[in-house]
Biopython code that builds the backbone (N, CA, C, O; Angstrom):
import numpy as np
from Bio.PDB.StructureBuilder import StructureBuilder

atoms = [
    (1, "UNK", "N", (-12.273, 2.566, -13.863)),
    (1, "UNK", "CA", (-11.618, 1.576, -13.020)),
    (1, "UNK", "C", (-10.662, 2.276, -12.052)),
    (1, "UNK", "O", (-9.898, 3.195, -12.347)),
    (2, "UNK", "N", (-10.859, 1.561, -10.547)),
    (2, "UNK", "CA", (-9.812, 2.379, -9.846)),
    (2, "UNK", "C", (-8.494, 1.796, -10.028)),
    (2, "UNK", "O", (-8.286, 0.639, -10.392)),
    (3, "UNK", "N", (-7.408, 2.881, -9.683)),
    (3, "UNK", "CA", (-5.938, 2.786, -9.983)),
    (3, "UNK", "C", (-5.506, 2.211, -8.572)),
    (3, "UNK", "O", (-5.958, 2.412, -7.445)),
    (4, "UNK", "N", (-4.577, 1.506, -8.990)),
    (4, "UNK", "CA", (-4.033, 0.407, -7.749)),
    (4, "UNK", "C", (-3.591, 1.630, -6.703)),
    (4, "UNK", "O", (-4.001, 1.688, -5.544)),
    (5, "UNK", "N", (-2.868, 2.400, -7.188)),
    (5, "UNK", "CA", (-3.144, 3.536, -5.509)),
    (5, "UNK", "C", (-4.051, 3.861, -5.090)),
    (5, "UNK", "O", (-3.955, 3.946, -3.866)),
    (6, "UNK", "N", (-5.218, 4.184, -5.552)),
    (6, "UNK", "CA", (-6.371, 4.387, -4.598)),
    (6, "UNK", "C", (-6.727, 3.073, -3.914)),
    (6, "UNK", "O", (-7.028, 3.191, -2.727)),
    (7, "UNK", "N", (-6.760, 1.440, -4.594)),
    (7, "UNK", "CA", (-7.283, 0.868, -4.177)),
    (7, "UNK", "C", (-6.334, 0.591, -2.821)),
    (7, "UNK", "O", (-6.937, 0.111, -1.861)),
    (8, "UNK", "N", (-5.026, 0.830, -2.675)),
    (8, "UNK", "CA", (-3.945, 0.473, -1.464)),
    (8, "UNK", "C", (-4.569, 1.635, -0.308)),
    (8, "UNK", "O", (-4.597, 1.395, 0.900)),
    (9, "UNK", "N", (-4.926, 2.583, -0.760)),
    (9, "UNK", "CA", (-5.248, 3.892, -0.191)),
    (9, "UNK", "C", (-6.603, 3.314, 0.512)),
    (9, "UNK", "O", (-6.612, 3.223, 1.740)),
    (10, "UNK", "N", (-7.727, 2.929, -0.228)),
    (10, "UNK", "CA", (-8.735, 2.207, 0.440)),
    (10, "UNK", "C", (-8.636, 1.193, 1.291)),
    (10, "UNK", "O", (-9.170, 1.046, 2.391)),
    (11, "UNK", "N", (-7.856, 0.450, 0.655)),
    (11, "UNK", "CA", (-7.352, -0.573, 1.666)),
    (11, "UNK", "C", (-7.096, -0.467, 3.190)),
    (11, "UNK", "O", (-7.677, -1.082, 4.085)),
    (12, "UNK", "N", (-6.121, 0.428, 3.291)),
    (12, "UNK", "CA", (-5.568, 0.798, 4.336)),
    (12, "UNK", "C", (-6.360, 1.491, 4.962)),
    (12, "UNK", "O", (-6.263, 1.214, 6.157)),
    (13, "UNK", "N", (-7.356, 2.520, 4.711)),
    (13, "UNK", "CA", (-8.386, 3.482, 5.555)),
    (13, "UNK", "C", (-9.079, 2.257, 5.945)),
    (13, "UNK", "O", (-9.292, 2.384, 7.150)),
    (14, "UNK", "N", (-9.625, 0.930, 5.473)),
    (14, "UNK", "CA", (-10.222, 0.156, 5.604)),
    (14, "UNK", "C", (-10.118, -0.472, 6.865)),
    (14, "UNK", "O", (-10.996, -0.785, 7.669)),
    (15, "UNK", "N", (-8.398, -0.650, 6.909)),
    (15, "UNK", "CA", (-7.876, -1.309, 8.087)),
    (15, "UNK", "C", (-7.610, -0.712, 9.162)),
    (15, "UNK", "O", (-7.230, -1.172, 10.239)),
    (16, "UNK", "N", (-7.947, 0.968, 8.653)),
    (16, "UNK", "CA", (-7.943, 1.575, 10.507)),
    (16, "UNK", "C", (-6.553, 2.575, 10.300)),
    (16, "UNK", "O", (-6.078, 3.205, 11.245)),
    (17, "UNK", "N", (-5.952, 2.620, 8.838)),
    (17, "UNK", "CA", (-4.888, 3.567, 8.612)),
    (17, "UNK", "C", (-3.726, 3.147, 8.924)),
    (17, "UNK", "O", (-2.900, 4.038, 8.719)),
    (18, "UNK", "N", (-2.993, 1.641, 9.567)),
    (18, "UNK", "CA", (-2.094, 1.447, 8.755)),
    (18, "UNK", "C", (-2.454, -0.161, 9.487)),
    (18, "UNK", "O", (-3.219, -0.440, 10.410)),
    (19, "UNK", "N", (-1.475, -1.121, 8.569)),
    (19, "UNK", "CA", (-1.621, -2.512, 8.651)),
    (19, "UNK", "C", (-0.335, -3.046, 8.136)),
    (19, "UNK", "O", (0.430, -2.298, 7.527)),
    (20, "UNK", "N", (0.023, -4.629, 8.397)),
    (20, "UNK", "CA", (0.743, -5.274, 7.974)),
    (20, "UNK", "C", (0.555, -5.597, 6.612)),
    (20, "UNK", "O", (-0.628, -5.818, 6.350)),
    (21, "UNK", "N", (1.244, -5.685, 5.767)),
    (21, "UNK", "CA", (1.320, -6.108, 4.575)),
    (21, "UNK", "C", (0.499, -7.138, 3.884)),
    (21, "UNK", "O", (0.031, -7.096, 2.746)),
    (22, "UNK", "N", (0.396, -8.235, 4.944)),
    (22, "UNK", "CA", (-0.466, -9.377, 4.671)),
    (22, "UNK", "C", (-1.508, -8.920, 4.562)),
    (22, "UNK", "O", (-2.199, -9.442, 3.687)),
    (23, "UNK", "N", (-2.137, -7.759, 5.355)),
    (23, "UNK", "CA", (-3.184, -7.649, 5.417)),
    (23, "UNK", "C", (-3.799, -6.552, 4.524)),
    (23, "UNK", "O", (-4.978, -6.308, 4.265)),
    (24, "UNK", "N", (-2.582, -5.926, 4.105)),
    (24, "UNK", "CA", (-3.356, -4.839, 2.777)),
    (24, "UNK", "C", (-3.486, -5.459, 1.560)),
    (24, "UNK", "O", (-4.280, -5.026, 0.725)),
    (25, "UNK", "N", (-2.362, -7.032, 1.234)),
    (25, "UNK", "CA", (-2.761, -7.383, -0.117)),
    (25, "UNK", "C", (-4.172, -8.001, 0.331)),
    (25, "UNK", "O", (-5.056, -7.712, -0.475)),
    (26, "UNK", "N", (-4.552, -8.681, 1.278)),
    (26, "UNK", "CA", (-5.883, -9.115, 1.333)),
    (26, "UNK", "C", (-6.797, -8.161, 1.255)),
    (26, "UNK", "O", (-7.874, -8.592, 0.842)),
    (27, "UNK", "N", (-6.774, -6.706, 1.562)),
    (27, "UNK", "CA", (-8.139, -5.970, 1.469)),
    (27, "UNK", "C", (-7.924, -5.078, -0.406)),
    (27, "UNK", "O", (-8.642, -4.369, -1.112)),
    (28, "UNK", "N", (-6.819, -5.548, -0.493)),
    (28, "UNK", "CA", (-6.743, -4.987, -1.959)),
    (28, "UNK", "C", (-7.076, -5.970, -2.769)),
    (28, "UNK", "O", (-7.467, -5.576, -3.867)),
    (29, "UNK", "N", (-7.057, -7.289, -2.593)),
    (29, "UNK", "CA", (-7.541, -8.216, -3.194)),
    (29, "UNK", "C", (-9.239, -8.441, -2.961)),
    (29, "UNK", "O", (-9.851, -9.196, -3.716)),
    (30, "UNK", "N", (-9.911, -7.734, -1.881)),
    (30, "UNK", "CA", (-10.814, -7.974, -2.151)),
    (30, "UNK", "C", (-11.792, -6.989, -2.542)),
    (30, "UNK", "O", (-13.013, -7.056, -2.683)),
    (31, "UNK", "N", (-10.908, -6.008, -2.691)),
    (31, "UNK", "CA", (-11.531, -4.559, -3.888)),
    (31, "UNK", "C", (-11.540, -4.680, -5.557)),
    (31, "UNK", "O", (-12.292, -4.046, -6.296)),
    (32, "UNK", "N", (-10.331, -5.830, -6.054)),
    (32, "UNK", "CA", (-10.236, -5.845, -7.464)),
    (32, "UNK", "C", (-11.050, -6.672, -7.655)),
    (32, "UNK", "O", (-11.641, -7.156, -6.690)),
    (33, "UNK", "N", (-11.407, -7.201, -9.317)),
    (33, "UNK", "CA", (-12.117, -8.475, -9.309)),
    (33, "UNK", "C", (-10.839, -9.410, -10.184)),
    (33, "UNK", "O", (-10.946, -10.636, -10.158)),
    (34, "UNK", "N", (-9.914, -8.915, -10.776)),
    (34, "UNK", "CA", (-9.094, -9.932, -11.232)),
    (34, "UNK", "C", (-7.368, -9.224, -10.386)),
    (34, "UNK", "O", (-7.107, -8.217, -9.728)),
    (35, "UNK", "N", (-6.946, -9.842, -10.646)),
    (35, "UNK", "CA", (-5.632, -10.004, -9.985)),
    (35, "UNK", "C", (-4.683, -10.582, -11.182)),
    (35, "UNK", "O", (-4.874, -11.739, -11.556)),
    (36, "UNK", "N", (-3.695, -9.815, -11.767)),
    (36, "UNK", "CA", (-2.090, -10.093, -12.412)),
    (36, "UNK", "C", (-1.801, -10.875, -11.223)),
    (36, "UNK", "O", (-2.154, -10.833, -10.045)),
    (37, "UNK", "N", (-0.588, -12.031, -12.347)),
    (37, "UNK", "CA", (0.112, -13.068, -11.168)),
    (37, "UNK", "C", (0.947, -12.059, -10.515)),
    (37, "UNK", "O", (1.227, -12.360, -9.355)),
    (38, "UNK", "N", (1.451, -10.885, -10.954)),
    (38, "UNK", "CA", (2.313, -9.874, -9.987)),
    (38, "UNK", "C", (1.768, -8.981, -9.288)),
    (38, "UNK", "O", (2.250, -7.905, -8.933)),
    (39, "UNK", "N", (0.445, -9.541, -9.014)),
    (39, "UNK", "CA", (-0.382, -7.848, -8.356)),
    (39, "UNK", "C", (0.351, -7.704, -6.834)),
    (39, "UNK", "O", (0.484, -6.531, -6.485)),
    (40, "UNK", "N", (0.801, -8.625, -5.966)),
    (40, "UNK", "CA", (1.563, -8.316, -4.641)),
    (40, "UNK", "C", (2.440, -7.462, -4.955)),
    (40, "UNK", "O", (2.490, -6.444, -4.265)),
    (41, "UNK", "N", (3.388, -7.622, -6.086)),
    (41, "UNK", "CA", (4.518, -7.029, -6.273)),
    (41, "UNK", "C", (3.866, -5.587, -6.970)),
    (41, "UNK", "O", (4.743, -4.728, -6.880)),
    (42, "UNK", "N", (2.821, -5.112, -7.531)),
    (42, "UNK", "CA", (2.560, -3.572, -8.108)),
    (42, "UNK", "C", (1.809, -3.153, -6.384)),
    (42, "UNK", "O", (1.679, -1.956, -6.130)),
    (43, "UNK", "N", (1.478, -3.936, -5.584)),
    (43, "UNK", "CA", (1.073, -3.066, -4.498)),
    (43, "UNK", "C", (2.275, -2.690, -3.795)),
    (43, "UNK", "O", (2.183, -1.599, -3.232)),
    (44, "UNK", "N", (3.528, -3.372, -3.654)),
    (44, "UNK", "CA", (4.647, -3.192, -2.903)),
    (44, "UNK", "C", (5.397, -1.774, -3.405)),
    (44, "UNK", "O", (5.946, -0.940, -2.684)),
    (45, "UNK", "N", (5.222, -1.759, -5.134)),
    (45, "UNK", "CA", (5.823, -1.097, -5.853)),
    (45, "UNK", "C", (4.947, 0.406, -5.430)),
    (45, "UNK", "O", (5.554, 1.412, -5.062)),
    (46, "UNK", "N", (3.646, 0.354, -5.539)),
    (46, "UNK", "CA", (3.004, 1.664, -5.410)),
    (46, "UNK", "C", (3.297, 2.553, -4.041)),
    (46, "UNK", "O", (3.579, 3.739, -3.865)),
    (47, "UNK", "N", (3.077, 1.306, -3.061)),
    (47, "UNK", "CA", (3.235, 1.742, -1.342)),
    (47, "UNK", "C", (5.132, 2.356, -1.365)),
    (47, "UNK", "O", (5.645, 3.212, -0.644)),
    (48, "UNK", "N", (5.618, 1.722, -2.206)),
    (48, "UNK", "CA", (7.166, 2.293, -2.181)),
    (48, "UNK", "C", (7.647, 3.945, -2.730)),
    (48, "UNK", "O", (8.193, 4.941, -2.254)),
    (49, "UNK", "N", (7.058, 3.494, -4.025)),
    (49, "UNK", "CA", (6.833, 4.802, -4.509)),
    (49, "UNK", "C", (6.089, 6.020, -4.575)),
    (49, "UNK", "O", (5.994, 6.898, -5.432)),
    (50, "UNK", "N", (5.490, 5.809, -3.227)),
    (50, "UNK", "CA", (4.711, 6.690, -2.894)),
    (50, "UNK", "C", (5.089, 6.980, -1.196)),
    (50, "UNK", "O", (4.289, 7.580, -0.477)),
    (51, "UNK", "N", (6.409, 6.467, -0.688)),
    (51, "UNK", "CA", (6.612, 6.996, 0.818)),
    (51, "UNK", "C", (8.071, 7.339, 0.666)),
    (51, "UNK", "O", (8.992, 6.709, 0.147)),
    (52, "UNK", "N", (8.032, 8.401, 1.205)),
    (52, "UNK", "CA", (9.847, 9.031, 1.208)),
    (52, "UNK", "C", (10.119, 8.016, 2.743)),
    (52, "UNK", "O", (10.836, 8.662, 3.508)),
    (53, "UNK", "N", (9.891, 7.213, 3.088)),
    (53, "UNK", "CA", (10.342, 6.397, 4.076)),
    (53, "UNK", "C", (10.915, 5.525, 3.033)),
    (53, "UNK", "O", (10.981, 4.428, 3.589)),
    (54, "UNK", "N", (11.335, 5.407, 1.915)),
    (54, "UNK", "CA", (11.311, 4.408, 0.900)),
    (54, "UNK", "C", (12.491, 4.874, 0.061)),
    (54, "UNK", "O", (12.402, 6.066, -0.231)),
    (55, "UNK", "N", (13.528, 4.282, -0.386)),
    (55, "UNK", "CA", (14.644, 4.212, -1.336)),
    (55, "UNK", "C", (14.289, 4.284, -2.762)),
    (55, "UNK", "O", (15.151, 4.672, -3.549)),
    (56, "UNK", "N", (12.838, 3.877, -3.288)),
    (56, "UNK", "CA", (12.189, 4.068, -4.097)),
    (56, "UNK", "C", (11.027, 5.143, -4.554)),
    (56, "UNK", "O", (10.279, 5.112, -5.532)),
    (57, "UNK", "N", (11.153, 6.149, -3.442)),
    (57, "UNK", "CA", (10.308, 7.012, -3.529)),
    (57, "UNK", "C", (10.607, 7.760, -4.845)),
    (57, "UNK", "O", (11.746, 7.911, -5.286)),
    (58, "UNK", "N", (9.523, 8.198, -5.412)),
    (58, "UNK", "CA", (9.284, 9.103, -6.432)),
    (58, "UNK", "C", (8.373, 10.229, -6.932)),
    (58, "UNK", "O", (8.150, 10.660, -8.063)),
    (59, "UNK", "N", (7.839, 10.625, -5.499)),
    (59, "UNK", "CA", (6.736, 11.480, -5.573)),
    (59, "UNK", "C", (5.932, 12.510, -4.315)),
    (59, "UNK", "O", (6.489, 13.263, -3.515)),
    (60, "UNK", "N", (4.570, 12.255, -4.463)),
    (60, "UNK", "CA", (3.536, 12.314, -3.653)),
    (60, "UNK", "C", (4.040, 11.261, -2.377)),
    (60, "UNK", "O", (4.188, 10.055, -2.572)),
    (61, "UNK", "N", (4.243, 11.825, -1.237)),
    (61, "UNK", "CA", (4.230, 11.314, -0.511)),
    (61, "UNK", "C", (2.593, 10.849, 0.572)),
    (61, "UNK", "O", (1.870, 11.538, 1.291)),
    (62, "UNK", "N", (2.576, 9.554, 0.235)),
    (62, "UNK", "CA", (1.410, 9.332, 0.580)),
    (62, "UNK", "C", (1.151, 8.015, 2.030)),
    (62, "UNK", "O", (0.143, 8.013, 2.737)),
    (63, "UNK", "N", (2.239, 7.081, 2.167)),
    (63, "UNK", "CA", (2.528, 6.359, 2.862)),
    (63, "UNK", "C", (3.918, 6.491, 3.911)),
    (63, "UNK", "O", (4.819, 7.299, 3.685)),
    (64, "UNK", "N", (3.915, 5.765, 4.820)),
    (64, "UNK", "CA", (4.456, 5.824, 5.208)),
    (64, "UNK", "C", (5.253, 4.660, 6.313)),
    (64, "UNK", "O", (4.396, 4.152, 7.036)),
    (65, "UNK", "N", (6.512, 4.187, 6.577)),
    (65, "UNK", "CA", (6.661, 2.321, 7.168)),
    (65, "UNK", "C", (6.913, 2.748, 8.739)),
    (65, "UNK", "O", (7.830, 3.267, 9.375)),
    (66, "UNK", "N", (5.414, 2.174, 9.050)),
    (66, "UNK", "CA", (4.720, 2.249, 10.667)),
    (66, "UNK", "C", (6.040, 1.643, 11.021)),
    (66, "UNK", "O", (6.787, 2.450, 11.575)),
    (67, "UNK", "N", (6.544, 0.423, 10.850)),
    (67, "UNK", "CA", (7.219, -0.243, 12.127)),
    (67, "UNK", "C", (8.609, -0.370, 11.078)),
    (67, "UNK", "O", (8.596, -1.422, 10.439)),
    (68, "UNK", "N", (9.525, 0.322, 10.864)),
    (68, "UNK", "CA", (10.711, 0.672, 10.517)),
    (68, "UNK", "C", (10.719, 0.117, 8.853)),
    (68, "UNK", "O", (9.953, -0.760, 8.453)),
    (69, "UNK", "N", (11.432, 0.603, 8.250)),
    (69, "UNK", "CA", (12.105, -0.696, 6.859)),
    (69, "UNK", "C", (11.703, -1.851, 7.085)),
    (69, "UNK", "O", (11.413, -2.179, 8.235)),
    (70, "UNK", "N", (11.605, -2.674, 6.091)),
    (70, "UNK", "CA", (11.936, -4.089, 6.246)),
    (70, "UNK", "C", (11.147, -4.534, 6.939)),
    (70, "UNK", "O", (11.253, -5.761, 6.947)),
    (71, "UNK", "N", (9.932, -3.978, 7.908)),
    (71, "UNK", "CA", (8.940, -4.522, 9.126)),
    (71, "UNK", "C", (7.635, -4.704, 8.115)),
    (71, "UNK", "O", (6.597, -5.075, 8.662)),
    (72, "UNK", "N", (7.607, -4.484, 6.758)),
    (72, "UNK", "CA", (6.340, -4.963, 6.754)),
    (72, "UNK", "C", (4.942, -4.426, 7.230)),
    (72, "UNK", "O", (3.852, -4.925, 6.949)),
    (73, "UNK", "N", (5.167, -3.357, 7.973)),
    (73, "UNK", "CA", (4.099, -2.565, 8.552)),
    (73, "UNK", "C", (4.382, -1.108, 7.296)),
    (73, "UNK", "O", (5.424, -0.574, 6.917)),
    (74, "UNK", "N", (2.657, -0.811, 6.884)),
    (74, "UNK", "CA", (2.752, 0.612, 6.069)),
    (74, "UNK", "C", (1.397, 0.904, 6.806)),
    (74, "UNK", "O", (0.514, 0.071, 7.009)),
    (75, "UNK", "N", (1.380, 2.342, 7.204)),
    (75, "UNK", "CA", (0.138, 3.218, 7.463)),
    (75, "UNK", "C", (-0.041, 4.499, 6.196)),
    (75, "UNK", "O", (0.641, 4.430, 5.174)),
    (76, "UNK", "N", (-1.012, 5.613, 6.416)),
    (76, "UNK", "CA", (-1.219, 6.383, 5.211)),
    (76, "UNK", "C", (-1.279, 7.451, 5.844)),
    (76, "UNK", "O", (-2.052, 7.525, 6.799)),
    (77, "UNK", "N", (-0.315, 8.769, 5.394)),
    (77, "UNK", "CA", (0.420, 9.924, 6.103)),
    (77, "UNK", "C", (-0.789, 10.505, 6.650)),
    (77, "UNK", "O", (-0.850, 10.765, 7.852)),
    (78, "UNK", "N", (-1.968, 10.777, 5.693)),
    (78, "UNK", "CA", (-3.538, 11.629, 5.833)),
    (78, "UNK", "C", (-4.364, 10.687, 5.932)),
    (78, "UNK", "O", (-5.193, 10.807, 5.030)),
    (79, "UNK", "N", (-4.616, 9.579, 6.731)),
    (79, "UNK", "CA", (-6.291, 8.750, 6.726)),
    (79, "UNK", "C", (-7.081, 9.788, 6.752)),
    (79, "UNK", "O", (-8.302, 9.635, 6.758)),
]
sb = StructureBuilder()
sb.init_structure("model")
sb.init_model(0)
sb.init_chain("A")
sb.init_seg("    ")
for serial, (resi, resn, name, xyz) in enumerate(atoms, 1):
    if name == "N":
        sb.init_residue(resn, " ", resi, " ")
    sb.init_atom(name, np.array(xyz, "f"), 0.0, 1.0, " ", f" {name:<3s}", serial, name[0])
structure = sb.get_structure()
C-alpha cells in the first residue's frame, strides 16, 4: 500500500507540480480507495512535515508553499 507521502507526491506531479490545496486533497482522494474522517488533516500534516517552508518541518525536505504561508498553494521541490 502506498504511504500518504507518496500518494501527496503523486498527486501533485499529477497536477503539473504544484496546486492549491483543494486540489491536492481531490487528486489524493482519488488515488486512495478509503479515506479516515481525518485524511485532509494527515495530508496537511505530511505536506508540513515535509517543507522547511513550514514551522512543522521535520525532515526530508520535499515540498514546498508556492504562494507564501497561509496561501494554501504547495508545489514539490524535485517534480
Amino acid at each position: 500500500m502506498a504511504t500518504w507521502k507518496s500518494d501527496v507526491i503523486a498527486a501533485l506531479r499529477s497536477l503539473g507540480g504544484e496546486a492549491n490545496l483543494s486540489d491536492i486533497y481531490a487528486a489524493v482522494a482519488a488515488r486512495r480507495r478509503t479515506l479516515p474522517e481525518s485524511w485532509q488533516a494527515i495530508v496537511r500534516q505530511v505536506i508540513e512535515s515535509h517543507s522547511s517552508d513550514s514551522n512543522n518541518f521535520k525532515g526530508k525536505d520535499v515540498f514546498y508553499s508556492a504562494g507564501g504561508i497561509g496561501s494554501g498553494r504547495w508545489g514539490l521541490r524535485r517534480p
